[in-house]
N, C-alpha and C positions, 0 to 999 in steps of 0.2 A: 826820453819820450814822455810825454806829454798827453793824461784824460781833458780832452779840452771841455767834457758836456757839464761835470760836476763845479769847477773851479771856473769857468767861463761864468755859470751862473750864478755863484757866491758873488764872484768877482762886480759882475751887473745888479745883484740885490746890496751887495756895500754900497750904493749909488743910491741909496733909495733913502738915505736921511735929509731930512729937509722937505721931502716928500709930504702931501697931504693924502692920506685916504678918507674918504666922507670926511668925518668930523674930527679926525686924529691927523694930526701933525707928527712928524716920527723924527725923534731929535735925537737919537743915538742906538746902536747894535749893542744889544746884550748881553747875546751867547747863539750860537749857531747848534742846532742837534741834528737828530738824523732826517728828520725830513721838513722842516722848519726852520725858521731865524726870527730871531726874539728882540723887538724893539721897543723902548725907551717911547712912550707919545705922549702927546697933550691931548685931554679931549678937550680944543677947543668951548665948544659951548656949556660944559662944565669948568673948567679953567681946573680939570686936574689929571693927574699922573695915571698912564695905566699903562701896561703892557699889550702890547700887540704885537699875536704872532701871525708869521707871513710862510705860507707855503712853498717850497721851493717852486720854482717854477719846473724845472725837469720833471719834478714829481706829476706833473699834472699836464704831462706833453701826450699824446698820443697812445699808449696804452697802459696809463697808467691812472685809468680812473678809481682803480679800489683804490690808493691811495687817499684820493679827493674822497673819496665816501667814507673811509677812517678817518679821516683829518674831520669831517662835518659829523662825524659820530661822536669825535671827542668833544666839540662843541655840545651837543644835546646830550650827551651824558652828564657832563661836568656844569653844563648851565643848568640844569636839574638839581645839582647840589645847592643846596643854601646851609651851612657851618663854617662856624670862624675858625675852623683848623682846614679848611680847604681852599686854597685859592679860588676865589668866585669868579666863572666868566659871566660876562657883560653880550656880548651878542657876537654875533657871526657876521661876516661880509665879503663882496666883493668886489675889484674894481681895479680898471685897468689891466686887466687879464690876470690880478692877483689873489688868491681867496686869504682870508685871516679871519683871527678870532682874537677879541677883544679880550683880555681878562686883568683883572685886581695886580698891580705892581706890587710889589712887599720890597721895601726897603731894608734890605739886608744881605748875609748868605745863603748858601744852600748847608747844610750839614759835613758834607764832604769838606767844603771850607774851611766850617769850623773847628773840623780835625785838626786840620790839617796847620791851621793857624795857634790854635789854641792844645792842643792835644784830646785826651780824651776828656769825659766830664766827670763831672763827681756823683756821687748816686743820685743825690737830691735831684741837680739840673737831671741828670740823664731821665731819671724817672717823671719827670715832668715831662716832658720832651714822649716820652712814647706816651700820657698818659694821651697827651696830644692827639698824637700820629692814630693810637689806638679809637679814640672818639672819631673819627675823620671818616677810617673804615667802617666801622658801626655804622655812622651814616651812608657811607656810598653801597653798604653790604643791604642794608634798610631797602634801598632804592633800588635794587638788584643791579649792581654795578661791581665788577669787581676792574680794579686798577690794571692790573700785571706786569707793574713795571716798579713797585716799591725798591727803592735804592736809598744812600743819601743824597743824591745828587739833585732828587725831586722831592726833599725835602726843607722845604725852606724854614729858614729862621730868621724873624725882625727884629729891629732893634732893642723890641721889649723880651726879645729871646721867648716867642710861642713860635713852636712848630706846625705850620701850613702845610698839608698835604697837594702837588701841584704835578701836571703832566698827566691827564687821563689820556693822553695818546695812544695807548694800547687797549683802554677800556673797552671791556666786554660784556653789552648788557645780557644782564640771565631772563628777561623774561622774554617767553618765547617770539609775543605776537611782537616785540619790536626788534628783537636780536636781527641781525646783520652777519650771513654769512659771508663772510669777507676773507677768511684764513680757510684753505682746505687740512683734512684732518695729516695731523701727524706734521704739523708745519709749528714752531715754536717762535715767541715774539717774546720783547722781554731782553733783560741785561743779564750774560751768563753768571756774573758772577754773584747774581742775588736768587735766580730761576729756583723754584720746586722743582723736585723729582718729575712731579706729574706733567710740568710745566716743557720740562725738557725732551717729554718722552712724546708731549701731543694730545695728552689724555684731556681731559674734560676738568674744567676748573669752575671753583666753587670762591667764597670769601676766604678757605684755607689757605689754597694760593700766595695769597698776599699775606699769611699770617705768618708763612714760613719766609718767606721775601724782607719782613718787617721782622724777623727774630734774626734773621743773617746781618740786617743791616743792624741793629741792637747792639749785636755782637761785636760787630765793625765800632761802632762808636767809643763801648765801653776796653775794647783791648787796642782800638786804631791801627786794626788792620783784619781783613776777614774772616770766618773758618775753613775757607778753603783757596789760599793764598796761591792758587796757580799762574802760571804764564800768561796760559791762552784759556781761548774758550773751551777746549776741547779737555786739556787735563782737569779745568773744573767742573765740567759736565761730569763728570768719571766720577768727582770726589763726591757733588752732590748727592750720586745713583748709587754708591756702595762707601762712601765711606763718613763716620763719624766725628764731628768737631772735636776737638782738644777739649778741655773743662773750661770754662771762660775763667774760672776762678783762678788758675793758673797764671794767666794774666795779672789779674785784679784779686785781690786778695782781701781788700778791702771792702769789697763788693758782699751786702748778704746774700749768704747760699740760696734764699730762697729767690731771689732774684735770676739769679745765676739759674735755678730748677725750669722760671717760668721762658726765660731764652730759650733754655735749649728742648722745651717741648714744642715751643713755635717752631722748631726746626727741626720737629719727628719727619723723618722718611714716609712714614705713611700719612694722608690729613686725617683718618680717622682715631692714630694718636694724638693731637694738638687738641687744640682748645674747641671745641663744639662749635661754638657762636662766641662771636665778637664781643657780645654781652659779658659770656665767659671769661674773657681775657681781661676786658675793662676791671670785670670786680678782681680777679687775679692781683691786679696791678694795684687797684686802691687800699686789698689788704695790707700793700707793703709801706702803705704812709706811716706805721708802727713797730714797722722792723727794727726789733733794737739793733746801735752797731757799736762797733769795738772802737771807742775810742782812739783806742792803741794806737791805731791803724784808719781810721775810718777818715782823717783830714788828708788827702793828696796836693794841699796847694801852698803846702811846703817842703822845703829840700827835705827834712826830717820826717815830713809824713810820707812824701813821695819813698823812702829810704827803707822803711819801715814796711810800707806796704807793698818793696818789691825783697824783702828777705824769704827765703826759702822754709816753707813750712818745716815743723820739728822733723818729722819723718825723713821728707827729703836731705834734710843735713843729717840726720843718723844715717842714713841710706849712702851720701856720698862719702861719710870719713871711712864706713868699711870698704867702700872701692879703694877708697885713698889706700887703705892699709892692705888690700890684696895685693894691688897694683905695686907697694913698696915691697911687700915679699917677695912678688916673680922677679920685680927687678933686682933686688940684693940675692938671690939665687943665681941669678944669669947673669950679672954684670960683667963677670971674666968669662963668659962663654960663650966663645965666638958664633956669630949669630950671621946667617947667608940669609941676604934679600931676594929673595925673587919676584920680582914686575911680572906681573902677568894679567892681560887685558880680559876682561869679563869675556866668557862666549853668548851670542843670544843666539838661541832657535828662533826660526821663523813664527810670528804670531799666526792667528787666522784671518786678522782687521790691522787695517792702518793704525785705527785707536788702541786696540791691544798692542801691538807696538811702541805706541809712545808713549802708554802709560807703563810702561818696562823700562823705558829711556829714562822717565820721569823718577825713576829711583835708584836709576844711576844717571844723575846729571852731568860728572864728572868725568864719566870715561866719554870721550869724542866715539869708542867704535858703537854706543849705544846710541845716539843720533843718527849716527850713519846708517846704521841698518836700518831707519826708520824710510828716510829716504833713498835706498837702495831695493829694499824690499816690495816698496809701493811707493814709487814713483809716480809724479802727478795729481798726488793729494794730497789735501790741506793737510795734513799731519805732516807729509814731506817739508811743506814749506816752514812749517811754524820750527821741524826739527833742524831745519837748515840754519832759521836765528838763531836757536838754541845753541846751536854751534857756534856758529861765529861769537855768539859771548863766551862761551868756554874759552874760548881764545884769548878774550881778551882778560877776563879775567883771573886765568891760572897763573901760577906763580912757577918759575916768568913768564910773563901775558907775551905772545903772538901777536902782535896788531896786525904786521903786514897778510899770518896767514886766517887772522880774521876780518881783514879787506878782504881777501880774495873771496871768501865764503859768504861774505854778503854782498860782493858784486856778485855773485853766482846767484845770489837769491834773487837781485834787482833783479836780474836778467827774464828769471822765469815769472816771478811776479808780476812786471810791467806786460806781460802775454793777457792779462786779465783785470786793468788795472782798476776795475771798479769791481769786482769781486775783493780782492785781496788790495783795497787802496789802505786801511791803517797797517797789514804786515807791509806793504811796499814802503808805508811810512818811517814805520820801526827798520825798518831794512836800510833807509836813505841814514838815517839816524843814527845806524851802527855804524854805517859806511864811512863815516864825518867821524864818528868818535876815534876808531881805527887810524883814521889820516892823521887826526889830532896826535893820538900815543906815538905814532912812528915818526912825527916830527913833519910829516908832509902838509904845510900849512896853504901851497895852493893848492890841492887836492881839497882839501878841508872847507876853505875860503871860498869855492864856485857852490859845493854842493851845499854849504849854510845858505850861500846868497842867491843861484840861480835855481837851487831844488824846493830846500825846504822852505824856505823865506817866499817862495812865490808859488811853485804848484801846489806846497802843501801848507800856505799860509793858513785856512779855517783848524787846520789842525793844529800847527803850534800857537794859534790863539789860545785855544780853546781850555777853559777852567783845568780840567782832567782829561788825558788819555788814559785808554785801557794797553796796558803793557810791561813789558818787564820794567825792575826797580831803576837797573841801570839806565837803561834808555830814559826813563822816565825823565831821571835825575838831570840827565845831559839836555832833554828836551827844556827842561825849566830856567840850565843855565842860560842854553842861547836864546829863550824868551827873552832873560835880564839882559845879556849882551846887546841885543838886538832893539831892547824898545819897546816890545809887543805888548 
């Protein structure tokens, strides 16, 4: 089955290179996001490179005018910016029944990228990089603008390697006489896995917001990967509202602590623990142009520094040779004495919420009866669905992996997922994805072969374009190969 409103329209705006809007010629697609597609143009009568983004059309069919009125907010918020750490827009337009907004091309990646490519950075680059991203917000905080959508993903970097802050798409102006009620209360916008507390709860946001969004993302940069590495949106929502990040120093060791101090205040739970004002952060940051660092350890861009700076502090190696030596004494104590296994599957009580339930699941991800209960308890809800992948990857990956009865579990998922398929189109995505993967391990290559080339290669083509999916590692991983496979 087949959403034809969404893909029908990607489909119709991929057609739109070669295309002239007023004074832009649009010579190649970008990147495609949530309610937008990002194109490559010439402004003619300048003879230079800019970016132009083009509003879905669905978005702006019929009852979907707050969208159109967020999309021209993000324009007059962001054209309000003038700083070399923010992508500049250029103006707003429309034509041919299409609206966009002109803004500054940067020649390069986005940060996610360059993770991703490069690993993580060394303090110098990193600290450079937010001293950036940190100036950027200062200005748009100045301006009464806050972003709400700080990731890496809208953080760009050019090829002289400065950091541009870009995508006010969620911007929300603070001053009263121009704010834009567009979001009703208790409604959350924004990528789960970078959201404030406040953010997720609905409450009312400030420049803090963005300072806890930009200490998460920090964090993601300097360990390359986030503090609250969930699935879905739902188990990170849970971690951000009650639970606390690891040490990044754990990570990175290399890293000075006082560094490591100013991360993880950007991502206090409450904004009235973080930094006051922007002002506040900035000088934070400039203090550490003098932070002495350990030699020892302070180079990562060799095997012997990288080597170095992932050995296990004093403590913890005293800490694991007395495991070592308990662990040797029960065992030379019991070696001859015969020892009865017994398997016996976790019990769960019934929770109060779907999400109490799955965050029970979430820490036993191993036992399949703890998914099950999620979706047998409360069925019909997102928690159901997301427990239902959750399962089907247990399958595939326990030792010995299940394929065939992790196909079966994610054709179960398709089945109820496609009921809704623009609510739940990226789990239907990951769902098609497992499906294929499953066909793969059990050796069923035509199974495998229709849903590459008739599913994902064509109803979910903007998806396996696209830079980054949000989803688990595995899927992730398969998703990248048959990029390469495929050509994309």
């Amino acid at each position: 089955m087949t959403d034809p409103s969404p893909d029908t329209v990607r489909q119709d705006q991929s057609d739109l290179v070669d295309r002239t809007l007023g004074d832009f010629r649009l010579l190649r697609r970008l990147g495609v996001g949530g309610m937008a597609e990002v194109y490559l143009a010439e402004q003619i009568s300048l003879r230079r490179s800019v970016a132009v983004k083009i509003l879905r059309e669905d978005a702006v069919s019929g009852k979907n005018n707050t969208l159109l009125q967020r999309f021209e907010q993000e324009a007059r918020a962001a054209g309000g910016l003038s700083h070399p750490n923010i992508v500049q827009v250029f103006m707003i337009g429309d034509g041919d029944g299409l609206h966009y907004i002109v803004q500054e091309y940067v020649q390069g990646q986005n940060l996610s990228q360059w993770v991703k490519r490069h690993g993580p950075p060394d303090f110098l680059t990193g600290l450079k990089w937010m001293k950036n991203v940190a100036a950027a917000l200062r200005a748009a905080s100045d301006a009464g603008v806050v972003h709400r959508d700080i990731k890496p993903e809208n953080i760009m970097l050019t090829r002289g390697e400065v950091a541009k802050v870009t995508d006010f798409g969620l911007a929300q102006l603070n001053e009263v006489s121009e704010k834009m009620n567009l979001t009703q209360d208790g409604t959350t916008m924004g990528t789960p896995w970078y959201m404030s507390p406040e953010q997720i709860q609905g409450e009312k946001l400030d420049h803090r917001t963005d300072q806890y969004s930009f200490g998460v993302t920090c964090y993601h940069m300097f360990a390359a990967q986030p503090p609250f590495p969930g699935k879905n949106s739902v188990s990170v929502a849970i971690q951000h509202l009650k639970e606390e990040a690891k040490p990044l120093s754990r990570h990175r060791r290399d890293l000075p602590e006082a560094l490591c101090q100013i991360i993880h205040r950007m991502m206090e739970k409450k904004p009235e623990d973080r930094f006051a004002t922007p002002e506040d952060l900035q000088n934070a940051l400039a203090n550490l142009d003098h932070v002495p660092l350990n030699p020892a350890i302070a180079d990562t861009s060799t095997i012997g520094g990288w080597f170095r700076a992932s050995l296990p502090s004093p403590m913890t190696t005293i800490a694991a040779i007395l495991v070592c030596c308990v662990i040797g004494i029960a065992i030379g104590r019991n070696i001859f004495r015969p020892i009865g296994l017994q398997l016996k599957e976790a019990e769960f009580t019934r929770e109060d919420t779907a999400t109490q339930q799955f965050a029970r699941a979430m820490l036993n991800p191993g036992n399949p009866a703890a998914w099950t209960q999620v979706f047998d308890k409360f069925p019909g809800t997102d928690e159901a669905l997301w427990a239902r992948l959750h399962l089907g990857l247990h399958y595939l990956t326990k030792t010995p992996p299940e394929p065939r009865t992790a196909g079966d579990t994610f054709q179960e998922l398709i089945q109820q997922a496609i009921l809704n398929p623009t609510a739940n189109r990226n789990l239907l995505f990951l769902a098609y994805l497992g499906r294929a993967l499953a066909a793969e391990d059990e050796g069923d290559e035509k199974t495998r072969d229709k849903l590459v080339q008739t599913t994902l290669a064509t109803e979910f083509a903007s998806e396996m374009s696209e830079a980054d999916v949000q989803g688990p590692d595995t899927l992730q991983e398969y998703r990248d190969r048959l990029k390469e496979a495929l050509g994309i």
